[in-house]
MIVEXTOR-913447 format. One record per atom (N, C-alpha, C): residue in one letter; y, x, z. Coordinates in pm, whole numbers, padded with zeros to 5 digits, always signed. Last residue first. Layout:
AYXZ;...
// end
This chain:
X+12320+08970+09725;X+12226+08845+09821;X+12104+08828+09718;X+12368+09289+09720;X+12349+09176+09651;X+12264+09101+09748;X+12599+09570+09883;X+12444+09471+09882;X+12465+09351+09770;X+12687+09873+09812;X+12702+09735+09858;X+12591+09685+09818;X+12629+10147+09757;X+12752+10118+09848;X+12750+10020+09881;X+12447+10286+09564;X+12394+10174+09694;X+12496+10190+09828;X+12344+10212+09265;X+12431+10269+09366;X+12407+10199+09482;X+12101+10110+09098;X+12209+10234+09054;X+12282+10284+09187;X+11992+09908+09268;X+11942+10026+09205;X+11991+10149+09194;X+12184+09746+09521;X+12164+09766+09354;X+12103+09883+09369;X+11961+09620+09805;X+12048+09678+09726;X+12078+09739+09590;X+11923+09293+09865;X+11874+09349+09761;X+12002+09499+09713;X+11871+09056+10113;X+11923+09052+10041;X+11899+09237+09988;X+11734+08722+10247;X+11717+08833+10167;X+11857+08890+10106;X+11707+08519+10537;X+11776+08521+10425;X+11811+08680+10395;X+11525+08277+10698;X+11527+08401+10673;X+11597+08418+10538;X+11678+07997+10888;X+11599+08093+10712;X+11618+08242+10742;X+11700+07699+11041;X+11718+07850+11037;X+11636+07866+10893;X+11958+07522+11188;X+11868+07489+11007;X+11841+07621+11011;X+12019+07372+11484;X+12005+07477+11401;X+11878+07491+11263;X+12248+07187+11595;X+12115+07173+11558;X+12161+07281+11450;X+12494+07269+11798;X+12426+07224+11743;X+12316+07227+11666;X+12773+07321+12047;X+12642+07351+12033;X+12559+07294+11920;X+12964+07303+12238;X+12980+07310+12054;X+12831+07416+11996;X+12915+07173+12477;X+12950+07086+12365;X+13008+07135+12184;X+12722+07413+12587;X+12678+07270+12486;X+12708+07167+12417;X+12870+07715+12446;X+12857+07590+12556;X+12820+07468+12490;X+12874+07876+12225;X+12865+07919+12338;X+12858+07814+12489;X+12723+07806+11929;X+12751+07755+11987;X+12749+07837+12158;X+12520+07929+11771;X+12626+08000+11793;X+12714+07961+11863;X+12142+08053+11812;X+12276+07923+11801;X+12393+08021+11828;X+11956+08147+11484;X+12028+08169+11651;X+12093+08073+11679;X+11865+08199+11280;X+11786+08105+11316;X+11891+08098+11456;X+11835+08414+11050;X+11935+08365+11037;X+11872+08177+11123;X+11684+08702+11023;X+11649+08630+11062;X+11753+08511+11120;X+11679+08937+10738;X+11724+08880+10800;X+11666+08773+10868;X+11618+09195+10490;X+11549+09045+10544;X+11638+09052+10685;X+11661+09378+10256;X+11656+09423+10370;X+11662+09238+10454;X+11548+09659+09995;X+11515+09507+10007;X+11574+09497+10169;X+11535+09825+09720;X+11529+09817+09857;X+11585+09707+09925;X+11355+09917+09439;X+11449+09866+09484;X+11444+09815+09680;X+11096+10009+09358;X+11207+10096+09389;X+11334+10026+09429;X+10960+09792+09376;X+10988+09873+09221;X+11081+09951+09228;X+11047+09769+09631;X+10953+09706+09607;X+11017+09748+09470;X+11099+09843+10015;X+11141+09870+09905;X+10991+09815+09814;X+11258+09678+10339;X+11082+09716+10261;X+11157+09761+10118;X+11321+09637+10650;X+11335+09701+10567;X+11222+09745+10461;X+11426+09327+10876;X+11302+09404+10805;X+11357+09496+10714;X+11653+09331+11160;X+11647+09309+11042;X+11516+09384+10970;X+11626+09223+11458;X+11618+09326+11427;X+11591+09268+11251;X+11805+08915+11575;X+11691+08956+11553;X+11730+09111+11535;X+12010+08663+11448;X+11957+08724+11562;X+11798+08815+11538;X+12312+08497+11330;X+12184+08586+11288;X+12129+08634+11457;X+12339+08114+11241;X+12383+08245+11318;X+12264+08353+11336;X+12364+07993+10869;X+12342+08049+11051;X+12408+08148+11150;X+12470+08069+10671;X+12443+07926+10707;X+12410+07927+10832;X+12656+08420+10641;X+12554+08300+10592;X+12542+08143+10676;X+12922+08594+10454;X+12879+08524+10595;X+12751+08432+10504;X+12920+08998+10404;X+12853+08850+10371;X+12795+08715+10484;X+13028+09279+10409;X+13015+09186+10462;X+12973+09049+10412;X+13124+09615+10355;X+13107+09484+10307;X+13052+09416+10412;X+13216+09794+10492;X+13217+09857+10337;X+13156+09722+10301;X+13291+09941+10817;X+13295+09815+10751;X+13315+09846+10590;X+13340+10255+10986;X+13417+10161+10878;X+13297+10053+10814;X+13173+10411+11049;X+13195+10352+11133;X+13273+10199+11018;X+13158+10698+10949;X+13301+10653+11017;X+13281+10550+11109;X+12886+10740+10911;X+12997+10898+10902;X+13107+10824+10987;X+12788+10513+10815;X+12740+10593+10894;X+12815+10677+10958;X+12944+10246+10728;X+12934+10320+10647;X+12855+10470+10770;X+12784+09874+10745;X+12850+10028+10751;X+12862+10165+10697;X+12771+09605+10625;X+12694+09695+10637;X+12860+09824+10690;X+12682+09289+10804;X+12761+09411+10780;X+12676+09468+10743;X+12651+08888+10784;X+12549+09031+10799;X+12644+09170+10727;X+12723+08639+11014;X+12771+08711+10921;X+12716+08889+10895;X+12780+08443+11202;X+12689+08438+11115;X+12730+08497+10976;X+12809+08565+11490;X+12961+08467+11410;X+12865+08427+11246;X+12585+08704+11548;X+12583+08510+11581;X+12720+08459+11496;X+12576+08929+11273;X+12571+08910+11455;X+12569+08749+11436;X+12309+09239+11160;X+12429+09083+11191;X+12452+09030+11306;X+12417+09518+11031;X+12373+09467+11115;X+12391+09307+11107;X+12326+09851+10853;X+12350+09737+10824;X+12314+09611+10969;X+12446+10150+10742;X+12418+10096+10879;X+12428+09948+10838;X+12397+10421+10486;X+12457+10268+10499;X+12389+10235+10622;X+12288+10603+10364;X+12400+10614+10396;X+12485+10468+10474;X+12036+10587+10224;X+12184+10597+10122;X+12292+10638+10190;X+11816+10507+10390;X+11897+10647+10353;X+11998+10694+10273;X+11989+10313+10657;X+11893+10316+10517;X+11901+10494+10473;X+11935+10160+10934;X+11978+10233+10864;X+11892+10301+10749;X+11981+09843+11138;X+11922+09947+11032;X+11975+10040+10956;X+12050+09697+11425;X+12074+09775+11332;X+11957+09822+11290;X+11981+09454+11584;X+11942+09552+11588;X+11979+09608+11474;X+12089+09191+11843;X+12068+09242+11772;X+12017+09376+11766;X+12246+09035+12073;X+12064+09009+12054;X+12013+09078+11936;X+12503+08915+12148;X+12458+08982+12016;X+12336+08966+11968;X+12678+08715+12245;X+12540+08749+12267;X+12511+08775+12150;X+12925+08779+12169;X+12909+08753+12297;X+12852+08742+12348;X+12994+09009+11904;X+12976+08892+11928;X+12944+08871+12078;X+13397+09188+11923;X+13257+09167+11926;X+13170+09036+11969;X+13635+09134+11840;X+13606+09062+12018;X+13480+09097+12022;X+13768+09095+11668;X+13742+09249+11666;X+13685+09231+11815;X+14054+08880+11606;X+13907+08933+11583;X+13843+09054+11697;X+14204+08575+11646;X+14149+08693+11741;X+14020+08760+11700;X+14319+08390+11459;X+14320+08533+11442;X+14275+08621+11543;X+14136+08169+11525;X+14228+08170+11567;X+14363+08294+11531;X+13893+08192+11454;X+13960+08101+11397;X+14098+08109+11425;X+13784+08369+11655;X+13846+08429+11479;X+13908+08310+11402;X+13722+08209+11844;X+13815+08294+11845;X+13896+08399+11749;X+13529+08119+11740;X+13621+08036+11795;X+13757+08108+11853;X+13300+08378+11659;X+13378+08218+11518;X+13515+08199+11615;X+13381+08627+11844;X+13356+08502+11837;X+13440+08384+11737;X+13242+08931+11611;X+13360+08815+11643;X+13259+08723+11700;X+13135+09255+11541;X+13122+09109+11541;X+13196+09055+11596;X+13119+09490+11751;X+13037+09463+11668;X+13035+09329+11664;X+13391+09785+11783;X+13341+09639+11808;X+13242+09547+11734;X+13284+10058+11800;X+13310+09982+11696;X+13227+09811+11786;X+13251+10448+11771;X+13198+10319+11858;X+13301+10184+11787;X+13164+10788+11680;X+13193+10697+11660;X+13169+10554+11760;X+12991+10990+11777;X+13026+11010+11676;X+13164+10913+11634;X+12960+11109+12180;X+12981+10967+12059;X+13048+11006+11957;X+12687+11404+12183;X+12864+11338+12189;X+12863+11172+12143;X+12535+11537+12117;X+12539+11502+12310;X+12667+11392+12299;X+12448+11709+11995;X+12632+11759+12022;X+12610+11722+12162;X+12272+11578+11824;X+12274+11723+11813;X+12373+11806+11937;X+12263+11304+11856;X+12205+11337+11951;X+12211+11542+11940;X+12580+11148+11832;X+12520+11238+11768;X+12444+11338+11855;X+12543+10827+11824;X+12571+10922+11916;X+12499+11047+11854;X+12719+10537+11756;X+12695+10619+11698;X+12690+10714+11784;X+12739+10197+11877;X+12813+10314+11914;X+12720+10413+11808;X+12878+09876+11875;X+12832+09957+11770;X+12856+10091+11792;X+12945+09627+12138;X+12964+09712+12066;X+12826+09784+11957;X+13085+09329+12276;X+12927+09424+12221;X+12981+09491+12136;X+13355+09232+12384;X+13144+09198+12457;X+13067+09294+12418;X+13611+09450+12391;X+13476+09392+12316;X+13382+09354+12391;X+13739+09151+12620;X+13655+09202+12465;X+13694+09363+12462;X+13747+09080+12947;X+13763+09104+12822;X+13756+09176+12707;X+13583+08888+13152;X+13626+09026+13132;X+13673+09052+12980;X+13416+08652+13181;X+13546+08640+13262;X+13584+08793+13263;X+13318+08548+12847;X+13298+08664+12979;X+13399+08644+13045;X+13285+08198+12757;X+13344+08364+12695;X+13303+08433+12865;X+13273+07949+12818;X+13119+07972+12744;X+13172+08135+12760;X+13487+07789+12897;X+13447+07791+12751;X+13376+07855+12698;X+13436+07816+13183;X+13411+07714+13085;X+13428+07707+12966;X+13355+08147+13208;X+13410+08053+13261;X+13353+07951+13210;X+13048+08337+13371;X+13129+08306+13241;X+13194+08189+13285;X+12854+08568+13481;X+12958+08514+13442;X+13007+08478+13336;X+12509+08535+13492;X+12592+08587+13446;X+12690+08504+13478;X+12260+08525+13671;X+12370+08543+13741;X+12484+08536+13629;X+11992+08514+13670;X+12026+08629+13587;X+12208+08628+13620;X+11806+08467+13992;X+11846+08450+13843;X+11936+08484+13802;X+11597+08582+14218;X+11696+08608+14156;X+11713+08542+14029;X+11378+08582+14512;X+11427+08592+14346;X+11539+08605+14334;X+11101+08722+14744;X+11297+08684+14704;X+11277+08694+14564;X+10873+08646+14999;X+10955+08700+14855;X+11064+08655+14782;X+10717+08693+15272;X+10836+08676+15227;X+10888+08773+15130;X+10389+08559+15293;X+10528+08637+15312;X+10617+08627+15245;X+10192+08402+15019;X+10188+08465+15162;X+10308+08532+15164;X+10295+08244+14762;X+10178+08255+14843;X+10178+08254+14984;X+10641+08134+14711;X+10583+08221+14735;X+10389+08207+14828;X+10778+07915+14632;X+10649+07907+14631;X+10598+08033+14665;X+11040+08008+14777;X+10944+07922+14849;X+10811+07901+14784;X+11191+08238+14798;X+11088+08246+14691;X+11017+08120+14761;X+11511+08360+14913;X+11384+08348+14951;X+11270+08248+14839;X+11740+08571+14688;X+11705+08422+14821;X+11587+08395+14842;X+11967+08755+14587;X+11825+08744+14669;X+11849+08624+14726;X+12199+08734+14334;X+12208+08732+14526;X+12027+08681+14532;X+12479+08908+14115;X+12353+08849+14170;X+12284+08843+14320;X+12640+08832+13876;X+12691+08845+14041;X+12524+08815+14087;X+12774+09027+13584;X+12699+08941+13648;X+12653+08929+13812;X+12908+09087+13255;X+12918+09117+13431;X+12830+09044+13460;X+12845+09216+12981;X+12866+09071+13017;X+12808+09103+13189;X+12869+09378+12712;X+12925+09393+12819;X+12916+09290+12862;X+12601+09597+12483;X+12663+09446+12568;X+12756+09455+12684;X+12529+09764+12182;X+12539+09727+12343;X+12603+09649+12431;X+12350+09922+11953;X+12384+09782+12018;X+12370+09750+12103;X+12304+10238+11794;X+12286+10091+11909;X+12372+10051+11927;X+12216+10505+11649;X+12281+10402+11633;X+12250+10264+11726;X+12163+10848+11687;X+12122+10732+11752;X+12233+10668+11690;X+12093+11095+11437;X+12171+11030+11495;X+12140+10966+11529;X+12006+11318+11290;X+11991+11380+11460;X+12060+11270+11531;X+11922+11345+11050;X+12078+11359+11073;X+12100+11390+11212;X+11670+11306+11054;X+11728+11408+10952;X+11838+11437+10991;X+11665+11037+11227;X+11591+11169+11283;X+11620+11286+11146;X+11819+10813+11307;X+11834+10879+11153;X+11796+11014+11179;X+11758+10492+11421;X+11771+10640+11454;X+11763+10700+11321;X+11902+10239+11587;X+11861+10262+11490;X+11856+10462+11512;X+11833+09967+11863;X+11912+10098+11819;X+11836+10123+11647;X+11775+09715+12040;X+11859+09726+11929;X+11935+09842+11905;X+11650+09642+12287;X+11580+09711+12179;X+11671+09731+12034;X+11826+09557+12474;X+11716+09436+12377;X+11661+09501+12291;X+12011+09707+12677;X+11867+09650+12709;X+11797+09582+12601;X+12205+09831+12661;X+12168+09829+12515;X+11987+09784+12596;X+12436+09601+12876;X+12415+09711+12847;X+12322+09737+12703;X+12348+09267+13001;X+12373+09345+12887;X+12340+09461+12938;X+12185+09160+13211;X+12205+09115+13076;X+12255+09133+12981;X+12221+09244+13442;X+12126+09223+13403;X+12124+09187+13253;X+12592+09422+13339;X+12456+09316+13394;X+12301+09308+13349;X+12732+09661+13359;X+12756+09566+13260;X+12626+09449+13251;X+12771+09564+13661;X+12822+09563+13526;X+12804+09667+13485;X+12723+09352+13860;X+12652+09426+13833;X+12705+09411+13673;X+12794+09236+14285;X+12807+09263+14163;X+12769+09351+14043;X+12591+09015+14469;X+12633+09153+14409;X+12671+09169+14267;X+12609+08794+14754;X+12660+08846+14627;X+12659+08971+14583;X+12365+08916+15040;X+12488+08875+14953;X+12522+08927+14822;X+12080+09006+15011;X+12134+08880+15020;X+12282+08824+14999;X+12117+09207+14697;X+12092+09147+14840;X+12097+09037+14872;X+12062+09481+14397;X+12141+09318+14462;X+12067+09314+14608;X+12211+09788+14432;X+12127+09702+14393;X+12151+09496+14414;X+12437+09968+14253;X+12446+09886+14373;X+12329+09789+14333;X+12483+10157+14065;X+12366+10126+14086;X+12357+09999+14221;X+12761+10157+14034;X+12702+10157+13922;X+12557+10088+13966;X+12934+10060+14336;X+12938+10132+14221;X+12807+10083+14133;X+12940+09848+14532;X+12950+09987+14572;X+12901+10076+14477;X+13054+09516+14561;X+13040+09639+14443;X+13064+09737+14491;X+12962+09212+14716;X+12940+09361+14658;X+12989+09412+14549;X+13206+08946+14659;X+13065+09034+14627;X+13083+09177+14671;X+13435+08847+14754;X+13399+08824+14841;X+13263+08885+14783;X+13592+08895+14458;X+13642+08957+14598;X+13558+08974+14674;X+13475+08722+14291;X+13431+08859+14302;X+13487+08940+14388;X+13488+08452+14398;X+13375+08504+14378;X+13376+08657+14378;X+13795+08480+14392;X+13737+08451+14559;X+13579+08507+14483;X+13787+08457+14055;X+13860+08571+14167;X+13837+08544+14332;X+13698+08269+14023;X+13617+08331+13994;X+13641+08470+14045;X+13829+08054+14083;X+13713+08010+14131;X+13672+08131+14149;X+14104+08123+13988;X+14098+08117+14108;X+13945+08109+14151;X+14010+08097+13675;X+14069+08213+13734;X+14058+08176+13884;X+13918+07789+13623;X+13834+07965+13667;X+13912+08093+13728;X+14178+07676+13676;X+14074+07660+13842;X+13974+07774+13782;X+14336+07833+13470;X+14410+07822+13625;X+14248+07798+13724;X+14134+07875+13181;X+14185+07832+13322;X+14247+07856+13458;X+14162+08158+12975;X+14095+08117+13097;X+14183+08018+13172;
// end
């Protein structure tokens, strides 16, 4: 982070609201974490109703939000809001990693089984900084009955997991960045699991670019089903 974000962004959150979890927004600044815009708001869980387990995908990205008056409003007085998030200039959270996680909750116990940074930023794995989870995930796990959690994120790269730990058991990067909830279909008995490889990965517009999207297949072996074939 910058010397002028750090100062811009430290007077911003001094001078907001934060009177805990539910603090709604107002006319002044409010603060709201894990924001309008994260937490596991996008529909991205998986459930294994034999095993009693929730699997989701969840976001950390703060956000300062402030009511202001609605001028097209019809009649009286109505207030908006836009989505407020923070972020400095290189596009990242002014809070630090993981952005998004992979939690496992074993709905029998009440407990977390497991939790797991989900995904890298490319620009920051270039660097050796992994394990940062992605920064807009927008995703959704699947789970198969072999035993396997399979997800992708924007660094453009589709996991599978192993259920029980949590542990990473393969990985395959593709031509995009992934976004979506993944399809699950079986077809001569073989099990089949589709991707939607169309997202940008670019976190600010100057490393932003034209996106070639595909849906891209891939096929678990017959015989065993520890790893995937493209």
């Amino acid at each position: 982070m910058s010397a002028e974000d750090r100062a811009h962004w430290r007077d911003e959150v001094l001078s907001a609201r934060n009177e805990g979890l539910f603090t709604p927004p107002g006319l002044r600044p409010t603060i709201e974490m894990p924001g309008n815009n994260g937490g596991a708001n996008w529909g991205g869980a998986a459930v294994e109703p034999s095993a009693g387990m929730l699997y989701i995908v969840s976001k950390d990205l703060p956000a300062i939000l402030r009511l202001v008056p609605d001028p097209g409003a019809p009649t009286g007085v109505r207030y908006t809001s836009g989505f407020g998030l923070i972020t400095v200039s290189n596009g990242l959270s002014l809070i630090g990693p993981p952005w998004s996680s992979l939690t496992a909750y074993d709905l029998n116990q009440g407990t977390i089984k497991w939790k797991i940074a989900l995904g890298n930023v490319p620009e920051l794995a270039a660097k050796g900084v992994k394990d940062t989870g992605s920064h807009y995930p927008k995703v959704g796990p699947v789970v198969t009955a072999g035993g396997l959690l399979f997800a992708g994120t924007r660094d453009r790269t589709v996991r599978a997991f192993d259920v029980e730990t949590g542990k990473a058991l393969w990985e395959h990067d593709v031509d995009a960045a992934l976004e979506g909830i993944p399809a699950v279909y079986e077809i001569g008995g073989r099990e089949f699991i589709v991707f939607c490889a169309s997202a940008q990965a670019g976190l600010t517009p100057a490393t932003q670019g034209a996106i070639s999207g595909a849906y891209v297949a891939f096929a678990l072996p017959a015989a065993r089903r520890t790893t995937a074939d493209r």
